[in-house]
VOPAGU-2260 file (C-alpha; in pm, 1 decimal, decimal comma):
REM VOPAGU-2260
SITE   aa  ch    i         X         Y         Z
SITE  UNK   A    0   -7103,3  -16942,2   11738,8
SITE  UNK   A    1   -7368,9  -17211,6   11606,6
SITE  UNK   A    2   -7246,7  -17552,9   11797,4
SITE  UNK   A    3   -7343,3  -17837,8   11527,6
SITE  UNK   A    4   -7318,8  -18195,2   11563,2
SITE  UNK   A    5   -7331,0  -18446,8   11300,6
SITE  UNK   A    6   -7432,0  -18827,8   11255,3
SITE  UNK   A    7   -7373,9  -19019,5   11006,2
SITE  UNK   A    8   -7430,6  -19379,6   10969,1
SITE  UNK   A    9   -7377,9  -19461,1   11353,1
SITE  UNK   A   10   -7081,0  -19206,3   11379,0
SITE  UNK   A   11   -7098,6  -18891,7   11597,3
SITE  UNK   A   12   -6870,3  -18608,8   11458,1
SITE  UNK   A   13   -6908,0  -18274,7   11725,1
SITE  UNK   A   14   -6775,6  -17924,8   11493,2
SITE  UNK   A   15   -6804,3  -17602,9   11510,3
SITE  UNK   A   16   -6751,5  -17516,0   11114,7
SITE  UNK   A   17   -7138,6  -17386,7   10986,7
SITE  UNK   A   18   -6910,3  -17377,8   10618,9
SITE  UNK   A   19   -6952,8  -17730,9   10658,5
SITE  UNK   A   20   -7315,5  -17746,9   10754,6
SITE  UNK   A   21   -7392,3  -17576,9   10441,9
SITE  UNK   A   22   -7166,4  -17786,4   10176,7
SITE  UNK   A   23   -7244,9  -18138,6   10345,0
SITE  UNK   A   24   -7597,5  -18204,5   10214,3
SITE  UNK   A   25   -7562,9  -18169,0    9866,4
SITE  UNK   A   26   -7211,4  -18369,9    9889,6
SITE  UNK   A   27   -7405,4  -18615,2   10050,5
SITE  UNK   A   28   -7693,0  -18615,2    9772,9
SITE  UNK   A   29   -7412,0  -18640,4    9512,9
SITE  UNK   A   30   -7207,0  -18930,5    9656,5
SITE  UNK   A   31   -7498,4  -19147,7    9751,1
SITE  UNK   A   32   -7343,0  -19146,4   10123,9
SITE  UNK   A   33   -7599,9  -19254,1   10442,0
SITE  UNK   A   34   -7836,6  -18946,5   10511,8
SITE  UNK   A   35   -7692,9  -18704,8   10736,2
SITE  UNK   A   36   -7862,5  -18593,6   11029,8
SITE  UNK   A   37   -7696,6  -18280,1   11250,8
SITE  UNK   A   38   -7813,2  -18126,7   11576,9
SITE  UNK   A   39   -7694,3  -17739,0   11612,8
SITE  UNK   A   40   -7746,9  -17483,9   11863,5
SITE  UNK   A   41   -7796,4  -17167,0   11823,7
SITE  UNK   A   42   -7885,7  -16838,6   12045,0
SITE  UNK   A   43   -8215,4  -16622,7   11921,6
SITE  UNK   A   44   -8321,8  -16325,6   12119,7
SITE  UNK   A   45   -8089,9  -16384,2   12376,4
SITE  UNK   A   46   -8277,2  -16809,2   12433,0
SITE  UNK   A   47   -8095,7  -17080,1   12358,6
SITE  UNK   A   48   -8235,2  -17256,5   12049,4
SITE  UNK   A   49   -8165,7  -17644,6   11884,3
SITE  UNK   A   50   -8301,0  -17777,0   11549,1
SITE  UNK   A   51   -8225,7  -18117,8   11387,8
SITE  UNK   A   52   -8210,9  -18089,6   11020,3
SITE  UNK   A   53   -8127,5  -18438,8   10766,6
SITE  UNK   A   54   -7962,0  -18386,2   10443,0
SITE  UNK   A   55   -7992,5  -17955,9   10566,7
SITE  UNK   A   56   -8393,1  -17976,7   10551,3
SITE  UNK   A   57   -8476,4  -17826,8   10890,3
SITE  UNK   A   58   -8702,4  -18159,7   11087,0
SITE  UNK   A   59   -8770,2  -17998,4   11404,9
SITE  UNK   A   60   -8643,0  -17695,4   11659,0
SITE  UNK   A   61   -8669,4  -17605,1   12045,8
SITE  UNK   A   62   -8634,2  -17277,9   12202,4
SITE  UNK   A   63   -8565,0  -17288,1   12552,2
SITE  UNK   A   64   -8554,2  -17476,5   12877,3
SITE  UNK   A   65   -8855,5  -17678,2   13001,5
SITE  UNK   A   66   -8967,4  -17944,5   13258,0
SITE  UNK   A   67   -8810,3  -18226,8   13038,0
SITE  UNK   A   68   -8504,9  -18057,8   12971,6
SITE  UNK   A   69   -8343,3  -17783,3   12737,8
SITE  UNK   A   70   -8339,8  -17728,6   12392,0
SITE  UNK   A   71   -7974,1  -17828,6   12306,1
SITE  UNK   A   72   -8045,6  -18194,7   12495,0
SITE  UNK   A   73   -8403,7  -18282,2   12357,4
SITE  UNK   A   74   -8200,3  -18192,9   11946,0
SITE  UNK   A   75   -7920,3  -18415,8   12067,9
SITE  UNK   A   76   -8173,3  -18669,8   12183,4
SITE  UNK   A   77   -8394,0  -18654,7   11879,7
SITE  UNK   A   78   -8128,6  -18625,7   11652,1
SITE  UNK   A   79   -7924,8  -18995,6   11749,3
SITE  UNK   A   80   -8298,6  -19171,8   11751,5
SITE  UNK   A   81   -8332,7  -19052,3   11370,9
SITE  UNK   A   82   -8006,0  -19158,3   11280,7
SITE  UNK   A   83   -8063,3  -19472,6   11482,3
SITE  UNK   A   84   -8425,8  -19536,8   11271,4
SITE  UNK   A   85   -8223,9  -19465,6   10914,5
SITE  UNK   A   86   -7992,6  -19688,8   10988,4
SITE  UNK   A   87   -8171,0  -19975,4   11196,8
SITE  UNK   A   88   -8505,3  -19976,2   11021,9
SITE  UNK   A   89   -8420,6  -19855,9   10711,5
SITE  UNK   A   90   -8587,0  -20118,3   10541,9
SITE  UNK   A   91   -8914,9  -20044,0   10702,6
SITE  UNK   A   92   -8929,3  -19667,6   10651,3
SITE  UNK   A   93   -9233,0  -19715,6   10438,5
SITE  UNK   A   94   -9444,5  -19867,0   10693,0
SITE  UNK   A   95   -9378,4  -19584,0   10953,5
SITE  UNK   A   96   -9692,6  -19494,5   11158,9
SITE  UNK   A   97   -9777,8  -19131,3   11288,0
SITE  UNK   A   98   -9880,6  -19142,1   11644,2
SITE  UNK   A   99   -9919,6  -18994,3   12007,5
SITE  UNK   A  100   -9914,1  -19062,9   12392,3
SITE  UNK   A  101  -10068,1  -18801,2   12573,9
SITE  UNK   A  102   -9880,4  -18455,4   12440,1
SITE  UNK   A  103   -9565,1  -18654,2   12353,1
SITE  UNK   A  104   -9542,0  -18730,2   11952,0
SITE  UNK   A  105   -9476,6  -19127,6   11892,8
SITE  UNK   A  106   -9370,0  -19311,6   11560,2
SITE  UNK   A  107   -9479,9  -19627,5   11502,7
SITE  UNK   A  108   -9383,3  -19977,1   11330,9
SITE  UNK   A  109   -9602,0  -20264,0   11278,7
SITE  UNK   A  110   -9756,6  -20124,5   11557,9
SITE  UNK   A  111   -9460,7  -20113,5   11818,6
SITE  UNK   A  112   -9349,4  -19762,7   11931,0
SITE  UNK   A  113   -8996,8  -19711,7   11814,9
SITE  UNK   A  114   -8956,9  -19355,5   11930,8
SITE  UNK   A  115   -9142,5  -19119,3   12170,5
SITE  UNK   A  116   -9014,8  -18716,9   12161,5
SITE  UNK   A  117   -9139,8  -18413,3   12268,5
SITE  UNK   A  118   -9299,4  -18173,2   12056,1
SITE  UNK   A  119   -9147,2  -17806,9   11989,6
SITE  UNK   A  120   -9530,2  -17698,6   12092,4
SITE  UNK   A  121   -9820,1  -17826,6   12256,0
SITE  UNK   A  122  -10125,2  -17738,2   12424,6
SITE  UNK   A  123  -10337,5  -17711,6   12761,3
SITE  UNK   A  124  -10602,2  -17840,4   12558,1
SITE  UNK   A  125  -10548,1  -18287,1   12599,0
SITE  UNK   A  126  -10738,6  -18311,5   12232,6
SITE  UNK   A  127  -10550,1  -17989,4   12062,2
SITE  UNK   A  128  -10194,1  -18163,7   12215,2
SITE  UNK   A  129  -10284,9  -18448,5   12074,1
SITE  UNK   A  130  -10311,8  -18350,2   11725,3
SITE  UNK   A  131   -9979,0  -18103,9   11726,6
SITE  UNK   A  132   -9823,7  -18430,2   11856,8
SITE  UNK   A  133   -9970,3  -18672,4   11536,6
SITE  UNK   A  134   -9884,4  -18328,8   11340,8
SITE  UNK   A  135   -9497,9  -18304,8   11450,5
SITE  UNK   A  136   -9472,8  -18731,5   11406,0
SITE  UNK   A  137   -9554,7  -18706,7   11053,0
SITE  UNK   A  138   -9321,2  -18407,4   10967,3
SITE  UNK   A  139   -9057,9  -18616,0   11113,0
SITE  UNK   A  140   -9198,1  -18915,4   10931,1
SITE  UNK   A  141   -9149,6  -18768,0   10602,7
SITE  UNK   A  142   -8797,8  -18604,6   10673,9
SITE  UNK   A  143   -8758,1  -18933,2   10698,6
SITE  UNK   A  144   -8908,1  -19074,3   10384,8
SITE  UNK   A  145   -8712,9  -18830,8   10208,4
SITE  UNK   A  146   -8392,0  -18892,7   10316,8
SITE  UNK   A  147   -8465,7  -19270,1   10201,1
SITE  UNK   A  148   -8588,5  -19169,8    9885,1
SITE  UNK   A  149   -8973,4  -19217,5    9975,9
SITE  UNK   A  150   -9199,3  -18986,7    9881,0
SITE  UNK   A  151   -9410,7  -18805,3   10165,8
SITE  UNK   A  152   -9730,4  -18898,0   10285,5
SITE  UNK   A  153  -10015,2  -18613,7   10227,4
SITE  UNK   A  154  -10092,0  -18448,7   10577,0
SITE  UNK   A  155  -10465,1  -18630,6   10570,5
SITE  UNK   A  156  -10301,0  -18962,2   10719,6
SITE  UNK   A  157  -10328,2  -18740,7   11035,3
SITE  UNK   A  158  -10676,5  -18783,0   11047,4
SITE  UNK   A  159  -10636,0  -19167,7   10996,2
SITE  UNK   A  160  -10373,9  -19147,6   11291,2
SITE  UNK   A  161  -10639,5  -19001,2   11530,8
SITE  UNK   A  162  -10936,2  -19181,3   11387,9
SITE  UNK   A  163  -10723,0  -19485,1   11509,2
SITE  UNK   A  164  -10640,4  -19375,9   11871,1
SITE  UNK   A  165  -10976,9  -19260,8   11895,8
SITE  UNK   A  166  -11137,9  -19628,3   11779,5
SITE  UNK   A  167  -11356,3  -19433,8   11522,6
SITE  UNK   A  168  -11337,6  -19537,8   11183,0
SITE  UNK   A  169  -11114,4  -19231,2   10905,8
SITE  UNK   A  170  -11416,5  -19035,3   10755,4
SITE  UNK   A  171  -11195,7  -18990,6   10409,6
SITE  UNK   A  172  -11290,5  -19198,8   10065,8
SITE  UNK   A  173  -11129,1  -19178,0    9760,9
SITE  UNK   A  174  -10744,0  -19094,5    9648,3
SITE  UNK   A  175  -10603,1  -19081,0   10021,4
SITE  UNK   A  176  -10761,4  -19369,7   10157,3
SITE  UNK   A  177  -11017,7  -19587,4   10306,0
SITE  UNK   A  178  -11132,0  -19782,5   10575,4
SITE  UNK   A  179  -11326,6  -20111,2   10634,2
SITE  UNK   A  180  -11324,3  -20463,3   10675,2
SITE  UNK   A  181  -11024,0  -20663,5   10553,3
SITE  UNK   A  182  -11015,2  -21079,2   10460,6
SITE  UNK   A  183  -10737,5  -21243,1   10376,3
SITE  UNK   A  184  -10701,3  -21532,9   10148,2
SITE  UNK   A  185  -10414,2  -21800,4   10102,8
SITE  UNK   A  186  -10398,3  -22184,9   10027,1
SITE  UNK   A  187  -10639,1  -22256,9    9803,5
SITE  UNK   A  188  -10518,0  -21969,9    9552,8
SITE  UNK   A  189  -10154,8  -21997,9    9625,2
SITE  UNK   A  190   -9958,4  -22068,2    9235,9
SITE  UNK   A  191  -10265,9  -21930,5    9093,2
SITE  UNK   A  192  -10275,2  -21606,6    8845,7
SITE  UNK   A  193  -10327,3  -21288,6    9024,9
SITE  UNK   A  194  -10549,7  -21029,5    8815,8
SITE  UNK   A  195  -10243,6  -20847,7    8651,9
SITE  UNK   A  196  -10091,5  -21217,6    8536,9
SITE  UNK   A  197   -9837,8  -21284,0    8832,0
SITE  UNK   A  198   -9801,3  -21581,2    8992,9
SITE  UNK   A  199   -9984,7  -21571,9    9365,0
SITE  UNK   A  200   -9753,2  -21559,4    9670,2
SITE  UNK   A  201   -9989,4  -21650,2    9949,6
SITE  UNK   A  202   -9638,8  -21547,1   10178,8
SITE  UNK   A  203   -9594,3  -21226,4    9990,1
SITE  UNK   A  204   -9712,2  -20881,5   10071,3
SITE  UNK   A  205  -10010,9  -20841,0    9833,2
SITE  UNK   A  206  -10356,7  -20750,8    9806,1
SITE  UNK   A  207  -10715,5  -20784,9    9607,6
SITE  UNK   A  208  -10891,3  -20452,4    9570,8
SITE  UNK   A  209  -11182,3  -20376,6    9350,8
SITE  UNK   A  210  -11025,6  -20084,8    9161,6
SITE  UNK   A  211  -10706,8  -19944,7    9238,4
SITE  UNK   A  212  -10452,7  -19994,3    8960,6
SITE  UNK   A  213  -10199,4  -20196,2    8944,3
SITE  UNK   A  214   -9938,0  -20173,6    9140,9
SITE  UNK   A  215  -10018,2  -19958,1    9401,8
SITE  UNK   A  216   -9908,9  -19936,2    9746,3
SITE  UNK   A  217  -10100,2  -19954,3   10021,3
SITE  UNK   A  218   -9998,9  -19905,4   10415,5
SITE  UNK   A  219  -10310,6  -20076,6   10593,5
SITE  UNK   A  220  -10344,1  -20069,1   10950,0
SITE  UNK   A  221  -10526,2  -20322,9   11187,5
SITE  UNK   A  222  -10751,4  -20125,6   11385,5
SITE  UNK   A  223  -10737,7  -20401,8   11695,3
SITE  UNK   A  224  -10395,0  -20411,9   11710,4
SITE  UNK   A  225  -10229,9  -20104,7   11584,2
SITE  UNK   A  226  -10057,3  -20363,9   11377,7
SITE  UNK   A  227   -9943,7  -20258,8   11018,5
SITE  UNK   A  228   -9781,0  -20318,5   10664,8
SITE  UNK   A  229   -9716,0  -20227,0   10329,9
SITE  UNK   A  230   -9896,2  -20383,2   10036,9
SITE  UNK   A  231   -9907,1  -20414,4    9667,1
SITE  UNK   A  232  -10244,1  -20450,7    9469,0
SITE  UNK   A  233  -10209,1  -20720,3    9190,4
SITE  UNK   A  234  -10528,3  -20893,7    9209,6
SITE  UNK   A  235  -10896,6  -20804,1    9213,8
SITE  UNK   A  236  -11203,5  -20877,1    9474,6
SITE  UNK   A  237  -11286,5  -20905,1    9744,9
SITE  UNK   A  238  -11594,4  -21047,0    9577,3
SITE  UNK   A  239  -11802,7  -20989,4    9959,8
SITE  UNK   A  240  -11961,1  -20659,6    9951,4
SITE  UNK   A  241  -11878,7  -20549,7   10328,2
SITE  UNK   A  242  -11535,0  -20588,5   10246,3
SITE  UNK   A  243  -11298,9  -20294,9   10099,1
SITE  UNK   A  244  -10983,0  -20500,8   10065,3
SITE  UNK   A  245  -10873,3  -20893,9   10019,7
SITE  UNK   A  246  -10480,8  -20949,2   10181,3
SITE  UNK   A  247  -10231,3  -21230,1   10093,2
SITE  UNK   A  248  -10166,2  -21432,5   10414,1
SITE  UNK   A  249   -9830,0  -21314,5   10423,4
SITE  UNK   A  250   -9973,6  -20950,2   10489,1
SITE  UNK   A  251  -10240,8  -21089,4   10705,0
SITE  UNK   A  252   -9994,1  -21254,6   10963,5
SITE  UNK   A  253   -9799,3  -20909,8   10970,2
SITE  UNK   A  254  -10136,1  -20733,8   11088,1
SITE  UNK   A  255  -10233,0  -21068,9   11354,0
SITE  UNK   A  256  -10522,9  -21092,8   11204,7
SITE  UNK   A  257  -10447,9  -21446,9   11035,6
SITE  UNK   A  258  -10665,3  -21653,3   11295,0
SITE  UNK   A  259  -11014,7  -21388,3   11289,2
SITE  UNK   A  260  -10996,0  -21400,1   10910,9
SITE  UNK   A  261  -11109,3  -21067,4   10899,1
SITE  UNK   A  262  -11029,8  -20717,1   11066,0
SITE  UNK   A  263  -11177,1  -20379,4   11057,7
SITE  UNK   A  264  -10883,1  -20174,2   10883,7
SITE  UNK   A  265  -10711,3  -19810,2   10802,0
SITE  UNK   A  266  -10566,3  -19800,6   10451,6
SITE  UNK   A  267  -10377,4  -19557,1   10305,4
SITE  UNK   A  268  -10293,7  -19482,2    9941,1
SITE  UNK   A  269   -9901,7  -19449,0    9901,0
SITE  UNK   A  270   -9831,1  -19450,3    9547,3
């Protein structure tokens, strides 16, 4: 019989009812309760087998016993960290960074590792396990985002995730994303009239770009510092043409880059 475990906002319920694994998402969706996640194990081919699943969309699943443990331990390990990140950093699910160590798959926030797992596959190759790992951190990433109402991020911020670790700078222009050099400006504009008529917050989380509309959200990374945040474009300029992107102080302190006045940054489009 399919073993399933459930948490739910910081409670761990153990059952072995799969009726209930299939009726609990959507009463979950319909009630507005916390997102559920649920670790189950199962036997395939005569291997043991775990997958994690949140609101019943299947995250992740092992098969198997390996050096770091079996499958029914690394689901049960996985699964309390996820419930741990919708419940502690809720909040900052927006912000949340694909990323890697080695052949283990890392998510990121602001820059500080908040969770390190194992991916269900990986490779001999160090360059090929690195990119399964950035792979299997952004499909978590987005089970995520969709459990907190977010929308998912398109799989090209995988290529800004290992342009990072690699120190190169993301070879993609356009609707995705850019990359460049970032100012920040603050006092002497602070009160004024953004662009789209606001009032400037020089403490808010805002930016000047050239062209994007309105509105927009942006998740720029500091490439020194692995730092990161979300923005929203209300203004126009930067008026200095080496520079893609002009940040409110606010957003500057968030990526350290406050004191250089300007950085050499990832951005990527989020909505």
């Amino acid at each position: 019989m399919k073993r399933t475990k459930y948490y739910i906002a910081g409670t761990l319920v153990a059952t072995g009812l799969l009726a209930v694994l299939c009726t609990a998402p959507a009463q979950a969706a319909d009630t507005g309760l916390a997102p559920e996640v649920v670790s189950s194990t199962f036997e395939e081919n005569g291997e043991e087998c775990a997958s994690v699943t949140i609101n019943g969309e299947e995250v992740i699943s092992y098969r198997g016993e390996t050096a770091t443990g079996d499958a029914e331990d690394k689901a049960e390990s996985l699964a309390e960290s996820l419930e741990e990140i919708l419940d502690d950093e809720k909040d900052s699910i927006e912000a949340l960074m694909p990323a890697k160590e080695g052949s283990m798959a890392v998510i990121k926030n602001c820059g500080k590792t908040i969770l390190k797992f194992e991916p269900p596959a990986t490779s001999q190759n160090p360059e090929e396990a690195g990119k399964l790992a950035i792979k299997t951190s952004l499909q978590v990433i987005n089970a995520l985002r969709m459990a907190s109402g977010t929308t998912k991020l398109p799989d090209t911020i995988s290529s800004f995730a290992e342009a990072s670790l690699s120190g190169r700078l993301a070879n993609i222009e356009g609707a995705d994303g850019f990359s460049g050099r970032a100012s920040w400006y603050g006092p002497n504009f602070h009160g004024r009239k953004t662009s789209n008529g606001e009032r400037y917050d020089q403490e808010g989380m805002t930016a000047a770009h050239r062209t994007l509309p309105f509105g927009t959200k942006l998740l720029v990374t500091n490439r020194s510092t692995g730092k990161s945040c979300v923005v929203k474009v209300n203004d126009r300029g930067p008026y200095h043409d080496n520079r893609v992107i002009d940040l409110s102080k606010g957003a500057a302190r968030q990526l350290n880059m406050v004191s250089s006045g300007v950085a050499t940054v990832d951005v990527f489009v989020l909505q």
